[in-house]
C-alpha positions in Angstrom: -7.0 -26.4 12.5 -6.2 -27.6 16.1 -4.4 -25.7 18.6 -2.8 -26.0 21.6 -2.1 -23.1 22.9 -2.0 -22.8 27.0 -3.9 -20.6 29.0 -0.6 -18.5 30.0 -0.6 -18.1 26.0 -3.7 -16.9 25.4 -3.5 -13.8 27.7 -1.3 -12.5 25.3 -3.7 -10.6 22.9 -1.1 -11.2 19.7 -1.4 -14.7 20.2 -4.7 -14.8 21.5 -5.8 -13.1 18.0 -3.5 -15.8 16.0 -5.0 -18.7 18.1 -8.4 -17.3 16.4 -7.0 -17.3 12.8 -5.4 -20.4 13.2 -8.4 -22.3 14.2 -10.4 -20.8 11.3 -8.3 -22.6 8.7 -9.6 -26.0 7.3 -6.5 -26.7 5.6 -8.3 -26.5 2.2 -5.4 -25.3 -0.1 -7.6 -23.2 -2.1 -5.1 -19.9 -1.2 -2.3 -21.8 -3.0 -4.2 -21.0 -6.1 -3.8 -17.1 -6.0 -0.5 -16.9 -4.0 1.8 -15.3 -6.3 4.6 -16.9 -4.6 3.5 -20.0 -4.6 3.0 -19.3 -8.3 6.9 -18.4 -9.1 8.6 -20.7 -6.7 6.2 -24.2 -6.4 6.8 -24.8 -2.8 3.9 -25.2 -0.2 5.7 -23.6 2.4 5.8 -20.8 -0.1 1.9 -20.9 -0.1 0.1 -19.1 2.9 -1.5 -22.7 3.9 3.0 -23.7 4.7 3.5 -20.6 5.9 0.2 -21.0 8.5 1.8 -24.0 9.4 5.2 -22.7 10.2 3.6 -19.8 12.5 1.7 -22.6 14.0 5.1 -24.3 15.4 6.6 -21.4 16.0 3.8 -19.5 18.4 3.0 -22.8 19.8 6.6 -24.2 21.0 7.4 -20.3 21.6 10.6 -21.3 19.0 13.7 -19.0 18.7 12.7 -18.4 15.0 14.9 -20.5 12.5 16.5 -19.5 9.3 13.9 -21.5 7.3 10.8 -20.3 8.8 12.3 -16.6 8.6 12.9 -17.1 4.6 9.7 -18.2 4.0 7.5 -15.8 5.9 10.1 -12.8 4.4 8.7 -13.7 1.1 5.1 -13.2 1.8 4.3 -10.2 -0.2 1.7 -9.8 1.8 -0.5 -9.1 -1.0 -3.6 -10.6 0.6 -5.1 -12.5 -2.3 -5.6 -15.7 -0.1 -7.8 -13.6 2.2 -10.2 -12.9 -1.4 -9.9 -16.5 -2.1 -10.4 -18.6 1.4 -13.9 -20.1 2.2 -13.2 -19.7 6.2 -12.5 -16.3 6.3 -9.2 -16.9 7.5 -7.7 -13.5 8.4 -3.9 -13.7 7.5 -3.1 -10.3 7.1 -3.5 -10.1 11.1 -1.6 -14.1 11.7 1.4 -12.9 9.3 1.6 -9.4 11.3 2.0 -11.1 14.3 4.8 -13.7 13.1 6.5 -10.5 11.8 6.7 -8.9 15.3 7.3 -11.8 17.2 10.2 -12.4 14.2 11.9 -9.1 14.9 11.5 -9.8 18.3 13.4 -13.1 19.2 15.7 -13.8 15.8 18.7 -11.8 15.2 19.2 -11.8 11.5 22.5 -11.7 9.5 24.2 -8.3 9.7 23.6 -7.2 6.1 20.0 -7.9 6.7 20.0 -5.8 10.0 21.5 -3.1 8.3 19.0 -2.8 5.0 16.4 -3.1 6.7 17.8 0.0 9.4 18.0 2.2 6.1 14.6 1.3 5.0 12.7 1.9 8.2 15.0 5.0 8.8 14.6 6.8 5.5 11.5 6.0 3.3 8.7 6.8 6.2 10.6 10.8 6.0 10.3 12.6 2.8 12.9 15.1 3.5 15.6 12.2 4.1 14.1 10.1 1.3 14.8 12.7 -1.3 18.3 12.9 -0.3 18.6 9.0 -0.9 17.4 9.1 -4.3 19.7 12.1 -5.3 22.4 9.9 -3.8 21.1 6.9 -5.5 21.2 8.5 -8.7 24.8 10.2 -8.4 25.8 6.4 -7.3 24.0 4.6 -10.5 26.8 4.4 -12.6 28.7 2.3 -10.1 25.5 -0.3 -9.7 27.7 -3.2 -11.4 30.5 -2.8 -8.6 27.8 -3.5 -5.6 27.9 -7.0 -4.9 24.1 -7.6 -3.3 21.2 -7.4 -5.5 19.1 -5.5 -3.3 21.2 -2.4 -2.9 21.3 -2.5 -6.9 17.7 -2.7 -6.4 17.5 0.1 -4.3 19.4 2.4 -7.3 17.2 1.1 -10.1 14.2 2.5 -7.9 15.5 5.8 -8.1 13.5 7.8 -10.7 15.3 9.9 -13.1 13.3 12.9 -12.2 12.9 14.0 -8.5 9.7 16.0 -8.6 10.0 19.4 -6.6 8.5 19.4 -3.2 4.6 20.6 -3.2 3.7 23.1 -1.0 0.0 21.6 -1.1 2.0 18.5 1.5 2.0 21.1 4.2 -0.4 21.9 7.0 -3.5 23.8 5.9 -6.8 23.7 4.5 -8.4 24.3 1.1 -11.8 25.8 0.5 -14.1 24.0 -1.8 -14.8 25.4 -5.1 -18.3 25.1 -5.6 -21.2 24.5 -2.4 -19.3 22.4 0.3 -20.6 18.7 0.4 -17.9 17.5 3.1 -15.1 18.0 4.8 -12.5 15.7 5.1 -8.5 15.2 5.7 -6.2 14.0 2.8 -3.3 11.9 4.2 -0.5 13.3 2.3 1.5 10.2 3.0 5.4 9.9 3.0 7.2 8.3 -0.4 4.6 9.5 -2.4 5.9 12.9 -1.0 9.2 12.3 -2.5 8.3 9.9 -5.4 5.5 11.6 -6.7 4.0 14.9 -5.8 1.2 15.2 -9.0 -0.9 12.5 -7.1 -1.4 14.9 -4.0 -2.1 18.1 -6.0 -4.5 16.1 -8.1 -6.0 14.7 -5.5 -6.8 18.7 -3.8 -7.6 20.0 -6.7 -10.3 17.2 -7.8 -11.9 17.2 -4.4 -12.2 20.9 -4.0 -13.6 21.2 -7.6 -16.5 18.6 -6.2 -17.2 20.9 -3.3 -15.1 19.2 -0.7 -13.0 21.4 2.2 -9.7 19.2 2.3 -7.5 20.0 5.7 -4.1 18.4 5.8 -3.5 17.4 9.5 -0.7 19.3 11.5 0.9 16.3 12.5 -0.1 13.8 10.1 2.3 12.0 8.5 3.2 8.1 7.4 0.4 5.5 8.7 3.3 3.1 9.8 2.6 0.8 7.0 6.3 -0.1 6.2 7.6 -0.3 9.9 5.1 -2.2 10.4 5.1 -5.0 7.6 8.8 -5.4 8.8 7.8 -6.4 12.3 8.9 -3.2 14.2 6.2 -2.4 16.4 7.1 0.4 18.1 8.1 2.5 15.4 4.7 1.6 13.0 2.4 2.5 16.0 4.2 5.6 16.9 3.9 6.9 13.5 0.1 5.7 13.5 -0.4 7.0 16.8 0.6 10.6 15.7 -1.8 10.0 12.5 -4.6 9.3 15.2 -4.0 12.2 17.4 -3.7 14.9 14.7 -6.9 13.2 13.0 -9.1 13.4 16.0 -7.8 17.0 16.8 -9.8 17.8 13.4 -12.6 15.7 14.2 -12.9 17.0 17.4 -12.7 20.7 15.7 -14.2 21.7 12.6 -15.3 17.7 12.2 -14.5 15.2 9.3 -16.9 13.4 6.8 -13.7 11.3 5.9 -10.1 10.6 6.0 -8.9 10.8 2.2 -6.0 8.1 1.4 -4.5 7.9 -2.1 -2.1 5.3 -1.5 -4.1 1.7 -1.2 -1.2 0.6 1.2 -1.8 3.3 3.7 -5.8 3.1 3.0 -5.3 -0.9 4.2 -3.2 -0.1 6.9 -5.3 3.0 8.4 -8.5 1.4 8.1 -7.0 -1.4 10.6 -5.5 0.9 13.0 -8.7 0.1 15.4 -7.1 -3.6 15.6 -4.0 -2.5 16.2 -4.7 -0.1 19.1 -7.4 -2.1 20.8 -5.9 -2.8 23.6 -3.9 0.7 23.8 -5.8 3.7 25.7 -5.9 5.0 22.0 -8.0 2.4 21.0 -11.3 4.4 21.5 -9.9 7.1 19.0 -8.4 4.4 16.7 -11.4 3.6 15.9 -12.7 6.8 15.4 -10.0 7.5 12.6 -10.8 3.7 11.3 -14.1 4.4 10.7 -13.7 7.4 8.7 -10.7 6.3 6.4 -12.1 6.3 2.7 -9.8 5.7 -0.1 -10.4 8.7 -2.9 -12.2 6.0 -5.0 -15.1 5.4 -2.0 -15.7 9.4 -2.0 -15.6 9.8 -5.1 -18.4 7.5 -6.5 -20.6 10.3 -4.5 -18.9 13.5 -5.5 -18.6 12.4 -8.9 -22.2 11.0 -9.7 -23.3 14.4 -11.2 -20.3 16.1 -12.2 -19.5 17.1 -15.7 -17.0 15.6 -17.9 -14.5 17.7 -19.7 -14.0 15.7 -23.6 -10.9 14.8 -23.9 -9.0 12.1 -26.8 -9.9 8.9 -26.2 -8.0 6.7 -24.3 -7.5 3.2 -23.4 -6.8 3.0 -19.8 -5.5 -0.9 -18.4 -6.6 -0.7 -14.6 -3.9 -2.5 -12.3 -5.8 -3.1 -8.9 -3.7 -2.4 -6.2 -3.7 -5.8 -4.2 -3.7 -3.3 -1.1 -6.8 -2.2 -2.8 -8.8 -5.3 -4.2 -7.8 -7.5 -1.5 -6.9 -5.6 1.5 -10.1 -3.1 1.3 -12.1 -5.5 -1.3 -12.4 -2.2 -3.5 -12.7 -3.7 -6.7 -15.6 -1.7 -9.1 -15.2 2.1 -8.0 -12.2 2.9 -9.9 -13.2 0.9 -13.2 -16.5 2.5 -12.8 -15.1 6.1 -11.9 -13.0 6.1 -15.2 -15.9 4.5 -17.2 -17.8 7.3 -16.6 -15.1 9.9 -17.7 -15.1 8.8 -20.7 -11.9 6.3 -20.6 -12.2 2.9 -22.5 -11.1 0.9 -19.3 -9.4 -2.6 -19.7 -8.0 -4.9 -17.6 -4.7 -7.8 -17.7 -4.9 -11.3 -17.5 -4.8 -12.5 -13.8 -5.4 -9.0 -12.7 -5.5 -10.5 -8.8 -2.0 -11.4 -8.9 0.8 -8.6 -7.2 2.9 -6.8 -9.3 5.3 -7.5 -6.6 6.5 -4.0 -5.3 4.3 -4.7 -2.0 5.7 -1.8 0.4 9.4 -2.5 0.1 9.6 -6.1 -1.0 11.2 -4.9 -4.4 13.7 -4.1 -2.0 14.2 -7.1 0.0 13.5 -9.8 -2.6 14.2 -8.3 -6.0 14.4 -11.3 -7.4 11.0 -12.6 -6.7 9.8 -9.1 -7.3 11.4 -9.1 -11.0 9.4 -12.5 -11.6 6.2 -11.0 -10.9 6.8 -7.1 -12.1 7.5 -9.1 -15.7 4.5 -10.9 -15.9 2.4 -8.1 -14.8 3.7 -5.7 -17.2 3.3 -8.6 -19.5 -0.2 -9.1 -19.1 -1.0 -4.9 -18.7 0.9 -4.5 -22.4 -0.7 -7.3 -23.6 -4.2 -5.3 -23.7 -2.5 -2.3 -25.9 -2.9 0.3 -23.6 -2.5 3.9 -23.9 -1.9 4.5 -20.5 -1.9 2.4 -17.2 -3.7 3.6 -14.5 -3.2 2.4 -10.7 -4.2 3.6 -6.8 -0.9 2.7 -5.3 2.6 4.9 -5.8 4.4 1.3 -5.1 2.8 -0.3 -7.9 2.7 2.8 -10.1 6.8 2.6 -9.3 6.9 -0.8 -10.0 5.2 -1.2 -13.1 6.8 2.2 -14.7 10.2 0.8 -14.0 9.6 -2.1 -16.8 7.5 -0.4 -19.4 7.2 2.2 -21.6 3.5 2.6 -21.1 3.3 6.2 -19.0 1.7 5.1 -15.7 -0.7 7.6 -13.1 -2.9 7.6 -10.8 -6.3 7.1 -11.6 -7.2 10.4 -9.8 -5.1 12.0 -12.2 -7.1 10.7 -15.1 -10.4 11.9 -12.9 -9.2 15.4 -12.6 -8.2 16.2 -15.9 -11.1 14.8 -16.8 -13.1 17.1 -14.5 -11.2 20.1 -15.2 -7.9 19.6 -14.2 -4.1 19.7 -16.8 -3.3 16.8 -18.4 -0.8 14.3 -16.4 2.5 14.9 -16.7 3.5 11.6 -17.6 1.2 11.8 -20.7 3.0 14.3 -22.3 2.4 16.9 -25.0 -0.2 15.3 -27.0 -4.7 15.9 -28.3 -6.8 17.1 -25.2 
């Protein structure tokens, strides 16, 4: 694609890095094919190739961002399929991050937009303040059909009916291995999945540990930034990433780290980029430090678990919903399939399993309606291979997918550590072992 960006322009690193992308595409169309949007709704500007096009005219001509260009970039999910499916190696995950910032920088969107977006950024990245929102949500569910916009209705119908008690495992400390230490490494206890879910985390400890690993949870270490960040606000993404990076490289200065453990897909995608985001920030040298050393659980496990015995358990037929975070964002496609092959799980997978599920960080939020279109045919597809259970690496898509089937849903580390050792998931139930 041709440019014409002017020199003043280009010393600008964010548009120096788009005028890269942006050259890189050939216009081929081919990511229209896998854009989930593009799927539901049929319009090109829908379709990463439109929205290229619209950050194109916008960058270029330095626009005042219009209400058009703003709806259609607000419904990318993000969900970067079109990076697994482009030719040219087009990198829209960096382009679309860019338009997102330089959104939130120059358009002043319509008051109720302004405000949900406030809450979101100023409660879901804090655990403690989260868990009050979704005992409020849940006193304020019976009154759902009096609130006039479908996203705050959304935002009740996220609320589960069970707010798990808070772990102590989520707090600063560190947990000797149970058999001959292999590695050390930090486990980024995230924020949501603190309040949404806290099995994932103690799984995750206890299944690491039992494989000889010394797990430290950072003193300072908190949300990567992910969902500040997808929403255009800068600052508040790389101050949350920028405490990540110091408390990281306090521990890799110390005792050392073989890896930084993430358990969420979103945060894995989000960490493992942090040396972009910094590189021009007198941070960037340790940026990359923590970049190189983020490891979703799947990537250390395939080496902890290669000679570790399996516990028998009743068989179980396991569909596998790959985290687009996760296939597309880290191209992690085979470890988790193989991990639970190993265990003993039959493993299956759904029609069109590169499609989102459309929870995508807080999208279910902000476009429930899109979202509804694609968490229908997902669960669709998932129930459509009989399953006993579905297993996913995301808490977002583990939300998203248990909020429209009966099917009990984990994490797939769950399913590795009770097959190592560990209880049976919660959401399973009473039932054989």
């Amino acid at each position: 694609m041709q440019t014409n960006f002017t020199g003043a322009q280009l010393k600008d690193p964010g548009t120096e890095r788009a005028n890269e992308i942006l050259r890189a595409c050939v216009h081929c169309g081919f990511c229209t094919a896998t854009c989930p949007t593009y799927q539901v709704l049929g319009d090109e500007l829908d379709s990463p190739r439109g929205r290229i096009y619209l950050i194109k005219d916008m960058l270029e001509n330095e626009r005042v961002p219009d209400e058009k260009t703003v709806k259609h970039i607000d419904r990318c999910l993000s969900c970067l399929a079109c990076m697994t499916t482009c030719p040219s190696g087009v990198h829209y995950m960096h382009l679309v991050d860019h338009a997102r910032a330089y959104i939130e920088k120059n358009y002043r969107r319509p008051f109720t937009d302004r405000a949900l977006r406030w809450v979101l950024a100023g409660i879901l990245p804090y655990p403690t303040r989260f868990r009050l929102a979704l005992l409020a949500a849940r006193l304020a569910r019976p009154f759902r059909g009096l609130l006039p916009d479908p996203r705050l209705r959304a935002m009740l119908d996220m609320a589960p009916r069970h707010i798990p008690p808070v772990s102590r495992h989520d707090d600063p400390q560190s947990f000797a291995p149970n058999a001959p230490r292999r590695m050390r490494v930090a486990l980024m206890t995230g924020c949501a999945q603190k309040a949404l879910n806290t099995d994932i985390n103690d799984a995750t400890i206890r299944l690491l540990t039992r494989l000889g690993a010394e797990v430290v949870v950072a003193r300072g270490a908190g949300c990567c930034g992910a969902l500040t960040h997808h929403m255009g606000r800068e600052d508040e993404s790389h101050a949350s990433a920028a405490r990540n990076i110091r408390a990281w490289c306090h521990e890799i200065d110390g005792a050392g780290l073989d890896a930084i453990v993430i358990n969420t897909s979103g945060c894995g995608t989000t960490v493992k980029d942090y040396g972009h985001m910094f590189r021009t920030d007198p941070l960037a040298a340790d940026a990359a430090r923590v970049s190189d050393r983020a490891k979703d659980i799947s990537e250390v496990l395939v080496t902890l678990m290669a000679d570790a015995p399996v516990v028998t358990h009743a068989p179980l037929r396991v569909a596998y919903h790959a985290a687009c975070s996760l296939q597309h964002g880290q191209k992690i496609k085979d470890h988790p399939k193989a991990l639970l092959k190993a265990a003993g799980f039959e493993v299956v997978e759904p029609a069109d399993s590169h499609l989102c599920c459309g929870s995508a960080g807080t999208y279910n939020l902000m476009q429930p309606e899109i979202s509804g279109q694609l968490k229908a045919r997902k669960v669709q597809t998932l129930e459509a291979r009989k399953p006993d259970v579905i297993a996913a690496g995301n808490i977002g898509c583990m939300m998203q997918i248990g909020s429209g089937t009966g099917v009990p849903v984990v994490h797939t580390v769950e399913l590795l550590d009770w097959a190592t050792g560990g209880p049976r998931p919660r959401a399973l139930g009473d039932g054989p072992t």
